[in-house]
C-alpha positions in Angstrom: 0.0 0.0 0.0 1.7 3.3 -0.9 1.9 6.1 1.4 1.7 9.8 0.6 5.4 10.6 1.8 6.6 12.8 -0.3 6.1 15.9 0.6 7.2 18.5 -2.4 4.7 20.7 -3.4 4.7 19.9 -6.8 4.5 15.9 -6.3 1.3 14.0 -5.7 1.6 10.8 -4.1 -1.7 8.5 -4.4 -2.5 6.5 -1.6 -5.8 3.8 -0.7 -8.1 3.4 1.8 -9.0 0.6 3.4 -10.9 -0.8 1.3 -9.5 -1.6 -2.2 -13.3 -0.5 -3.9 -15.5 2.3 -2.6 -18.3 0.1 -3.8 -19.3 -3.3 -2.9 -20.6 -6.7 -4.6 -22.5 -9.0 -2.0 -23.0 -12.8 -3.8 -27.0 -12.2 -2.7 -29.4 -13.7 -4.7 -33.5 -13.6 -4.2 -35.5 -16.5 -3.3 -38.3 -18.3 -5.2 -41.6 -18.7 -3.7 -42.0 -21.4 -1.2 -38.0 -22.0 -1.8 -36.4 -23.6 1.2 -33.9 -20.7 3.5 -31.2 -22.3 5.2 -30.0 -21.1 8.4 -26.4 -20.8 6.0 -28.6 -18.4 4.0 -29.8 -16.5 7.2 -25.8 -16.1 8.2 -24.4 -15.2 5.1 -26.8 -12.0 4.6 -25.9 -11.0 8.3 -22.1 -11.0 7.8 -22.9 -9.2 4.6 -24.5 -6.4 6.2 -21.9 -6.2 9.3 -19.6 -5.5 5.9 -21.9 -2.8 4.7 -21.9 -1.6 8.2 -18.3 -1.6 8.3 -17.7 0.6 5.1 -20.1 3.2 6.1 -17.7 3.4 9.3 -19.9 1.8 11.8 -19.3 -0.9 14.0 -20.1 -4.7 13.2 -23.2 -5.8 15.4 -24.3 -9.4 16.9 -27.0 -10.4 14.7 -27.8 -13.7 16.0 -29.4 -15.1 12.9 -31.1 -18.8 13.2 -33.2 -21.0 11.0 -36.4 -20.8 10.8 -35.9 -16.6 11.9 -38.3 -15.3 13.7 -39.8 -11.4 13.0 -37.5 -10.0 16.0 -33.9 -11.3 14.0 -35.8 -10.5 10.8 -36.3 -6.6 12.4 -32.9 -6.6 13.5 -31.3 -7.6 10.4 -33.2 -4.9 8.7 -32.5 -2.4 11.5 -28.5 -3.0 11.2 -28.4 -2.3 7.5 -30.4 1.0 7.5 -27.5 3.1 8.4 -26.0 6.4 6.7 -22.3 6.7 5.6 -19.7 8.8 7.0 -21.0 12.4 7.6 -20.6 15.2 4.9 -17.1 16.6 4.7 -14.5 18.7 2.9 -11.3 16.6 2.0 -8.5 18.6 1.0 -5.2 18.1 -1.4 -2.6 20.7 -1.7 0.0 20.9 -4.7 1.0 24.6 -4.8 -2.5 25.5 -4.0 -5.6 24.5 -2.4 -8.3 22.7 -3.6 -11.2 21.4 -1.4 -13.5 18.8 -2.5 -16.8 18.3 -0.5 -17.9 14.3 -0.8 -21.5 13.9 0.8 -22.9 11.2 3.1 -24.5 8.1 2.1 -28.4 7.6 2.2 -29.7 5.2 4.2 -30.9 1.9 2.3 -34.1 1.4 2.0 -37.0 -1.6 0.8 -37.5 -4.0 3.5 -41.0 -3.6 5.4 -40.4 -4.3 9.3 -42.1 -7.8 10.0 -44.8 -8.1 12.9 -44.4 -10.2 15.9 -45.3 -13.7 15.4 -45.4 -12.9 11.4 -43.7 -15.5 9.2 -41.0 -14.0 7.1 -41.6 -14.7 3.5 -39.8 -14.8 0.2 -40.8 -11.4 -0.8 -40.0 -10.7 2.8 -36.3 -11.9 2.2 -36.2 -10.1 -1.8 -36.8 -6.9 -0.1 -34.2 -7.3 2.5 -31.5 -8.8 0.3 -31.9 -5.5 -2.7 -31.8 -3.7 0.0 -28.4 -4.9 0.8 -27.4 -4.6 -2.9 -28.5 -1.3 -3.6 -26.9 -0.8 -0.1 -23.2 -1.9 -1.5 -23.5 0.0 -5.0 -23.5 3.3 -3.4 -20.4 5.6 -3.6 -19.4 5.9 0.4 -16.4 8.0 0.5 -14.8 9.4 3.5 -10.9 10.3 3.6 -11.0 9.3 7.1 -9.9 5.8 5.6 -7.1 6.6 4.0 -3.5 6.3 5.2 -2.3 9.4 3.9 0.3 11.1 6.9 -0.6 14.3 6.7 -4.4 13.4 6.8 -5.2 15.6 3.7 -6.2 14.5 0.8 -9.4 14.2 -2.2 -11.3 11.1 -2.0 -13.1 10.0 -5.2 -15.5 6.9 -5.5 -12.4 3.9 -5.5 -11.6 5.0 -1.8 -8.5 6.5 -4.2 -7.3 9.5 -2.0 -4.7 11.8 -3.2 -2.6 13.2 -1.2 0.4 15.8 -0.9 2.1 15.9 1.9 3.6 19.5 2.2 2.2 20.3 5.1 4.9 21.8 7.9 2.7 23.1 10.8 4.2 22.1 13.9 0.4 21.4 15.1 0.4 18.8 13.2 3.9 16.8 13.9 4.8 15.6 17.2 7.9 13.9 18.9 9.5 17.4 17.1 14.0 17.6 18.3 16.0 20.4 16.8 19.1 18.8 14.6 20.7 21.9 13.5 20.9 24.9 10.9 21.0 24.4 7.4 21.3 27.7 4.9 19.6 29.4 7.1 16.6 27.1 8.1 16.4 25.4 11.6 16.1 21.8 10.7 14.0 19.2 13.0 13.3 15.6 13.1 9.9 14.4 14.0 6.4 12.4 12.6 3.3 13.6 11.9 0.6 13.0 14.4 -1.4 10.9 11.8 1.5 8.7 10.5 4.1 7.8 13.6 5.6 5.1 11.8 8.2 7.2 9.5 11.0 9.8 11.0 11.4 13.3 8.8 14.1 15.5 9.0 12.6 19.0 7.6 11.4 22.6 8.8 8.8 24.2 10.6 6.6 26.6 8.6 6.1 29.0 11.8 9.8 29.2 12.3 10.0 30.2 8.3 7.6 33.2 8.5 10.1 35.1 10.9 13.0 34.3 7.9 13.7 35.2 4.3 12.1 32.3 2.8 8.7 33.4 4.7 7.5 33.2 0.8 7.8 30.0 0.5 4.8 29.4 3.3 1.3 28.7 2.5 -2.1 28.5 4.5 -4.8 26.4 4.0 -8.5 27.1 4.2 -8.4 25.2 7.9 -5.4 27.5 8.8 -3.3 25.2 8.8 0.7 26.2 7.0 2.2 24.3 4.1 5.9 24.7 3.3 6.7 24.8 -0.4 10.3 23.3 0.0 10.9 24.4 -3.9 11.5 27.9 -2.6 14.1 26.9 -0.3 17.7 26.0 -0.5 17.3 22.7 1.3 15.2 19.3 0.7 12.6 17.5 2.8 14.5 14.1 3.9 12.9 11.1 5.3 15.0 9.9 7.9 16.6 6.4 7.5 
């Protein structure tokens, strides 16, 4: 899985979610009248909608599914499902300048009628319940949340493809931050970014740069948050080995 590491502002690394499609296929298919439904049946459409659960960003839930189902698990099944995506947000990619792309949230799914208590649960019952699911799975959920991007900026787009350009030099948004010395002029660091504490950088710190020459070479975001455009300056952004 590739990171977004690099952070020059005129290179755009791509990095992936955690899913590898935004979109899902579930291997439902609808009954036939009076057709037998196994208790295998019952379990397999329950673990598919803990999956659709899980890529709308909720949690999986115990569905306790049996054979023959009664109108409670049949309720509940139909309950879990009938959740929205991740909220409405603004992702945002930087390359030089800033663009902001706004992804809505996910409609709930709807089809299946709730069944009474004490009703039997029949085929057209189980149709309703299982489109639901599909029509569930082929809508675009996108939330940059999921990707793995370090600087935790980036577009999103319906493949759970995020893009992402990590220029970003605010010091609110690195931690573990040790001075290693002067370079041309710049007061070098190492540290990691808050969202990505597996990789070491050696580089600047845009709010030391705005009190220098190369204040220029500092950019602001629409959160207010500084990027660094280390083009402008006479040193390079170094990952630390």
């Amino acid at each position: 899985m590739p990171l977004g590491t690099n952070p020059s502002s005129t290179v755009t690394s791509t990095v992936y979610g955690t899913n590898a499609s935004n979109s899902a296929f579930y291997a439902l298919t609808t009954v036939a009248l009076r057709q037998t439904i196994t208790a295998a049946t019952w379990n397999t459409i329950g673990a598919y909608i803990n999956t659709e659960r899980n890529r709308r960003g909720a949690a999986s839930v115990a569905l306790n599914v049996a054979n023959p189902i009664s109108a409670a698990q049949f309720n509940a099944m139909k309950t879990a499902v009938e959740i929205a995506g991740p909220a409405a947000d603004q992702a945002y990619n930087t390359s030089g300048t800033v663009t902001v792309t706004t992804y809505p949230q996910a409609p709930v799914p709807t089809g299946a009628t709730a069944a009474a208590s004490g009703q039997h649960i029949t085929a057209a019952g189980v149709n309703a319940l299982v489109n639901e699911i599909l029509a569930a799975g082929t809508v675009c959920t996108c939330n940059c949340n999921y990707c793995t991007c370090n600087c935790n900026y980036c577009t999103c787009n319906c493949n759970y493809a995020c893009t992402c350009n990590c220029n970003y030099s605010d010091r609110r948004l690195k931690e573990n931050i040790e001075y290693v010395g002067m370079a041309e002029g710049v007061m070098l660091y190492s540290f990691n970014y808050i969202s990505d504490k597996t990789t070491t950088y050696v580089g600047a710190m845009a709010q030391d740069l705005l009190k220098t020459e190369y204040a220029d070479a500092v950019g602001l975001d629409s959160r207010g948050y500084y990027t660094v455009d280390y083009g402008k300056l006479p040193i390079k952004f170094k990952i630390k080995k």
